[in-house]
C-alpha positions in Angstrom: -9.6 -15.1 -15.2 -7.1 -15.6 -12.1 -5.4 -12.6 -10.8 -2.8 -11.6 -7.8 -2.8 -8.1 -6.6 0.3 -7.4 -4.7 0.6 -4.8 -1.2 2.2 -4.1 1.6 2.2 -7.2 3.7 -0.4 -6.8 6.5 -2.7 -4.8 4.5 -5.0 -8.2 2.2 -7.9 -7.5 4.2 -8.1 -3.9 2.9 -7.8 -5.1 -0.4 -10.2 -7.9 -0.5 -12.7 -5.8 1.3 -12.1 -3.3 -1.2 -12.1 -5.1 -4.6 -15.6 -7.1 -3.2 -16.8 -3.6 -2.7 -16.0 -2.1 -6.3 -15.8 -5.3 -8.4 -18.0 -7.3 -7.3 -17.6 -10.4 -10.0 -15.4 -12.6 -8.3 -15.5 -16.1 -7.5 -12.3 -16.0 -4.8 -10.7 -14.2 -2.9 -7.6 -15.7 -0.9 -4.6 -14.7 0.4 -2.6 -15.7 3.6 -1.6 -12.8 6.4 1.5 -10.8 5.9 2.0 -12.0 2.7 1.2 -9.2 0.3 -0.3 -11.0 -1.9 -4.1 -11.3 -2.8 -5.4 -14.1 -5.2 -8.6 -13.7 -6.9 -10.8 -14.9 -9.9 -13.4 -12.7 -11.7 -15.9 -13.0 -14.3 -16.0 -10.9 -17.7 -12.4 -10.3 -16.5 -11.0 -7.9 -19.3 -13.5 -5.1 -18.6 -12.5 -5.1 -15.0 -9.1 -4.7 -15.2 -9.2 -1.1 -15.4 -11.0 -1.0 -12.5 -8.7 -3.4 -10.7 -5.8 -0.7 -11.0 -7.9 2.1 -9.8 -8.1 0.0 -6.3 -6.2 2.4 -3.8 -4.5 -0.3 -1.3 -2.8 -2.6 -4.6 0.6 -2.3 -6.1 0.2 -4.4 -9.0 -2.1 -6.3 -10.8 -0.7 -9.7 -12.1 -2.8 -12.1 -14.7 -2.0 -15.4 -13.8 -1.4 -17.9 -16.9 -0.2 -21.0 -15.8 1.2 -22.5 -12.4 2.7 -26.1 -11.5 4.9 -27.5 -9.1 8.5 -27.0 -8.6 11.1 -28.8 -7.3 13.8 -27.5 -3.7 16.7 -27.8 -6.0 15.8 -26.9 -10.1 14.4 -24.2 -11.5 11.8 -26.1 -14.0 9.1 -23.8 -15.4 6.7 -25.0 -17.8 5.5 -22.5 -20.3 2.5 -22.2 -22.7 4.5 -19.6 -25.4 1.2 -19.7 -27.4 -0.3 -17.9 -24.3 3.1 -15.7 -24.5 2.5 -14.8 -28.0 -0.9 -14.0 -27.3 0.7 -10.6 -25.6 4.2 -10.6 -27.0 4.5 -9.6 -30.8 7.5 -10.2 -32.8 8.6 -6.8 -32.6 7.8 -6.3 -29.0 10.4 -6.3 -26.3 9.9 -7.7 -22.7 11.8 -8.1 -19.5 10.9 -10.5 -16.2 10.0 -9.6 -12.4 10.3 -12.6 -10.0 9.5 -13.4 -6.2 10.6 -16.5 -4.8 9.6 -17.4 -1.3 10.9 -20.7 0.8 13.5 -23.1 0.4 14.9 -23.3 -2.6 18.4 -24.0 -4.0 17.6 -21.2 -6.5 17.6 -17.9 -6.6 14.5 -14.6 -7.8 17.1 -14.0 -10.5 17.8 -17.7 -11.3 14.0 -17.9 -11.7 13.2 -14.5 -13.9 16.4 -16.3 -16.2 14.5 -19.5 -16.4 11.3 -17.8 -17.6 13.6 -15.4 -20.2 15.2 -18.2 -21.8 12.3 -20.4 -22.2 10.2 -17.7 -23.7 13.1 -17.0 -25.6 13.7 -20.2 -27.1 10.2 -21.1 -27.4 9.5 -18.4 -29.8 12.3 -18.6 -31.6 11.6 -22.5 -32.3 7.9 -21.4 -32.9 8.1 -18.5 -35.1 11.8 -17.9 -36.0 12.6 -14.9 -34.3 14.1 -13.9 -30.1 12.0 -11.0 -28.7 14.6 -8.7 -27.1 14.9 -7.9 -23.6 14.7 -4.5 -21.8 15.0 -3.4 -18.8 14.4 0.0 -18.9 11.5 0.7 -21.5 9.6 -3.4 -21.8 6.7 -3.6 -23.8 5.4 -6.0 -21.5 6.5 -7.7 -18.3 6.5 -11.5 -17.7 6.1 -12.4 -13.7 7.3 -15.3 -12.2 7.1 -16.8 -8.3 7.9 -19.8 -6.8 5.9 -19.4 -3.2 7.3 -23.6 -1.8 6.8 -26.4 -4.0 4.3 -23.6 -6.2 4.7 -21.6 -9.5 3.0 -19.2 -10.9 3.6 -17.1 -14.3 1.9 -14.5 -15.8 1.4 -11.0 -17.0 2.0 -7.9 -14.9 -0.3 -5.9 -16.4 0.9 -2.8 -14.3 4.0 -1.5 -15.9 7.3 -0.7 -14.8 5.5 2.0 -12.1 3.4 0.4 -9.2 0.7 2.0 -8.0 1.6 3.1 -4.8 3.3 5.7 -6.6 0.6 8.4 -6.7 1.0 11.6 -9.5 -0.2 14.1 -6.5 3.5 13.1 -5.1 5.0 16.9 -6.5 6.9 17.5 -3.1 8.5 14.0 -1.3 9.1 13.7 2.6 12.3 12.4 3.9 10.3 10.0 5.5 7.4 9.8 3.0 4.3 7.4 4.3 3.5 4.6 1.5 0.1 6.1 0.2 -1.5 2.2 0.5 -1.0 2.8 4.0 -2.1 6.2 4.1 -5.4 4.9 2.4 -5.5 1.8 4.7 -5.5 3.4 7.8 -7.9 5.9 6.5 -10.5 2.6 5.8 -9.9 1.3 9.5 -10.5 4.9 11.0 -13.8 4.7 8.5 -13.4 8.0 7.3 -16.2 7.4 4.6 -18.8 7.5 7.6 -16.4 10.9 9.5 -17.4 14.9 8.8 -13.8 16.0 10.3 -10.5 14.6 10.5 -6.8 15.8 11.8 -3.1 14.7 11.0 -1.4 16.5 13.4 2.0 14.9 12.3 1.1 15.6 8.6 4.2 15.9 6.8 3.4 16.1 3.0 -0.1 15.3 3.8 -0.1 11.7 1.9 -2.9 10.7 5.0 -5.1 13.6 4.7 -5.4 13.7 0.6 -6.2 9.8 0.8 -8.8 10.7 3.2 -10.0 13.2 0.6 -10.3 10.6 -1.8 -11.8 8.1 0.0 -14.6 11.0 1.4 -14.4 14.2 -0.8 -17.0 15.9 1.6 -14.5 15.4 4.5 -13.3 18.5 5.9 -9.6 17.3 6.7 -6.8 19.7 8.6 -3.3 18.9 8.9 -0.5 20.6 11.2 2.7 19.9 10.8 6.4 21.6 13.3 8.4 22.2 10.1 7.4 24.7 7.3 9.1 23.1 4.6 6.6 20.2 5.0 3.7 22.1 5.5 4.4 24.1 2.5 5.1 20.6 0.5 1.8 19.3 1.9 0.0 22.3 0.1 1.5 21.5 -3.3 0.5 18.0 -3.0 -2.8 19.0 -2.3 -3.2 21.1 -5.4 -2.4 18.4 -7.2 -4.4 16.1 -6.2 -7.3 18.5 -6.9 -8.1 18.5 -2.9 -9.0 21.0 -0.4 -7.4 20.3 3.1 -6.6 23.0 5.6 -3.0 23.0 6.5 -1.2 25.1 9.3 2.0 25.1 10.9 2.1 24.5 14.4 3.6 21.7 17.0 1.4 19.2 18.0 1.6 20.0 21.5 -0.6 23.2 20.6 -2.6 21.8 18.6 -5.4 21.8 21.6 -5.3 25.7 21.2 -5.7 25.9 17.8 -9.5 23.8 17.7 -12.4 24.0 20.0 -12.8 20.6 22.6 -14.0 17.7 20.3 -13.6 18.8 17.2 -12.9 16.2 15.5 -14.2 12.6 14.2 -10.4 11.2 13.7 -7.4 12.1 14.2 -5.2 9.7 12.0 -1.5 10.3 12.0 2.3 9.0 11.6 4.1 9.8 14.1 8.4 10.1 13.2 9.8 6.7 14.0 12.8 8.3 14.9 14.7 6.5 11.6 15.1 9.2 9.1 13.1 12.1 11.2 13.5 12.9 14.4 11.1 14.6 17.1 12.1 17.9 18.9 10.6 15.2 21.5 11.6 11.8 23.0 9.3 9.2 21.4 7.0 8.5 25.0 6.6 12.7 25.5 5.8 13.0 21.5 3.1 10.0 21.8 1.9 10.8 25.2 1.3 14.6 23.8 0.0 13.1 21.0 -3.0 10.7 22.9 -3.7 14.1 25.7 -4.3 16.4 22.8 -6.1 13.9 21.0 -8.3 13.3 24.2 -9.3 16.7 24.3 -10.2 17.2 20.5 -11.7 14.3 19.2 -15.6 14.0 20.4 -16.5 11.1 22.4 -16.2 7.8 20.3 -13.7 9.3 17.9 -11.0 7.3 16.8 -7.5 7.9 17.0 -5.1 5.7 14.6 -1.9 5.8 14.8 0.8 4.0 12.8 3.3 3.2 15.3 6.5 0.2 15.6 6.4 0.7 19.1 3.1 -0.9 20.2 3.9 -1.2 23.8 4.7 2.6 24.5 1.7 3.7 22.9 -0.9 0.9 24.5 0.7 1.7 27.7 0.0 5.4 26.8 -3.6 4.5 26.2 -4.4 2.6 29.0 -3.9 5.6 31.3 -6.3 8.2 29.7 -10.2 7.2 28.4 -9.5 5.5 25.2 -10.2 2.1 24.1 -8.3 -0.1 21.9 -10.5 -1.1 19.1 -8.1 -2.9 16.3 -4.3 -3.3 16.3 -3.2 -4.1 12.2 0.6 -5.8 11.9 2.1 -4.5 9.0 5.6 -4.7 7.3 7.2 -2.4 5.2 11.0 -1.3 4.9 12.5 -4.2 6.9 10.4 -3.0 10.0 7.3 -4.8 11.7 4.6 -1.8 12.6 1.1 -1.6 14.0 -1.6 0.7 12.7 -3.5 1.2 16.4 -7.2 2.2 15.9 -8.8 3.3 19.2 -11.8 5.0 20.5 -12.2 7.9 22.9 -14.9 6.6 25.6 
């Protein structure tokens, strides 16, 4: 059974090392680097499908039916509708997603067209009836790419709600971290292997509850300037069914607040300076953020910081005793970003 998982661009190593670690049955793995897209095959495939969407770093889990080659300038897409039928009843109503990538003459929407009408026809010639389309409530979902001279189509067995969207979500930040982030960075700081963790940028506390998940023994404290968030974080929290300690306090005291290494990690998002702005300029925030972080974290703790501005913050690095350990180059809403793992020596 042939799958493709979908995430944020940057982030198929976390996935691969994470479906190897909790399914285990695969014959493949493959994916290229900043693509966001993860191929696989397993064995005894239907049990494991469950278990694919309970993977933490995916946003959709897409089973892969046919694929062929496609030509620069026509949309040709050859489709098995007894496969289709196989999913789609006569009663049953179904709408189409669709990536294309390259250079084509076509467009995404030309493609998810192509794929509608053929199943459309194809059925009708087959069985007599047209399954309806909708886009708002679809019994299932067709998925369609054309990645070059490649196409794929398939199932998305997902729904019309990916999985980044986690229920703890009760209380949103205006600049709300993707939770498959969140989790990500969590995996490179190895906060399965860490007693005590601190985001002390926290805002709704996506990073710390992650961390909860991923290590529910983890004792994991967030501070945050603004009391709106800090309040938000704690709802979040209770909803997610985690305990994380949550105070409100600038990070330029956070120092004062914990004894001298303190902590294992200390994993944060600092504001990009997009949507939310600092009280600071982005080299004082980030150059508070590595001195504090020097004086809490014990030696070898890591620090990982999701950053666009790479430069500032390995300049910031180089002057006080950390060591860069792994630098992951993400994309996500139309900005290239680094998640920056180093360790205090």
């Amino acid at each position: 059974m042939r799958i493709l998982l979908t995430t944020i661009p940057g982030l198929e190593n976390i996935v691969e090392k994470e479906v190897k670690e909790k399914i285990g049955s695969l014959e493949y793995v493959n994916y290229s680097e900043l693509s966001g897209r993860v191929y696989a095959s397993i064995r005894n495939g239907i049990s494991l499908l469950q278990k694919l969407h309970e993977l933490r770093c995916i946003e959709r889990v897409i089973l892969i039916l046919g694929e062929g080659e496609i030509s620069k300038d026509t949309v040709d897409v050859q489709v098995d509708i007894e496969l289709i039928t196989r999913y789609l009843g006569p009663r049953m109503t179904f709408m189409v997603r669709s990536l294309r990538t390259g250079e084509h003459d076509f467009t995404s929407v030309d493609l998810a067209a192509a794929l509608g009408e053929k199943t459309q026809r194809g059925i009708y010639e087959k069985y007599g009836f047209y399954p309806e389309v909708s886009l708002s409530d679809p019994d299932i979902i067709l998925y369609v790419e054309a990645i070059g001279k490649t196409y794929r189509w398939g199932i998305d067995l997902t729904g019309l709600n990916a999985l980044h969207r986690r229920r703890y979500k009760v209380y949103v930040h205006p600049s709300s971290l993707n939770p498959l982030i969140a989790y990500s960075m969590c995996r490179i700081a190895e906060v399965e292997k860490k007693r005590r963790i601190l985001d002390p940028m926290c805002g709704s506390g996506t990073i710390l509850i992650e961390g909860k998940y991923l290590n529910p023994s983890l004792e994991a404290w967030g501070l945050d300037i603004n009391p709106q968030h800090i309040a938000g974080a704690r709802l979040n929290s209770a909803q997610a069914g985690v305990e994380v300690f949550f105070k409100t306090a600038d990070v330029a005291e956070a120092d004062s607040l914990f004894p001298a290494s303190f902590f294992d990690a200390i994993i944060t998002n600092p504001p990009f300076g997009i949507r939310e702005k600092s009280v600071y300029t982005l080299p004082r925030l980030y150059t508070l953020l590595v001195e504090k972080s020097e004086k809490l974290l014990k030696s070898g703790g890591v620090l990982c910081v999701l950053t666009p501005r790479k430069k500032l913050l390995l300049n910031i690095l180089t002057k006080h005793r950390f060591s860069v350990k792994e630098i992951h180059t993400i994309r996500h809403g139309g900005i290239t970003s680094f998640i920056i793992t180093a360790a205090k020596t």
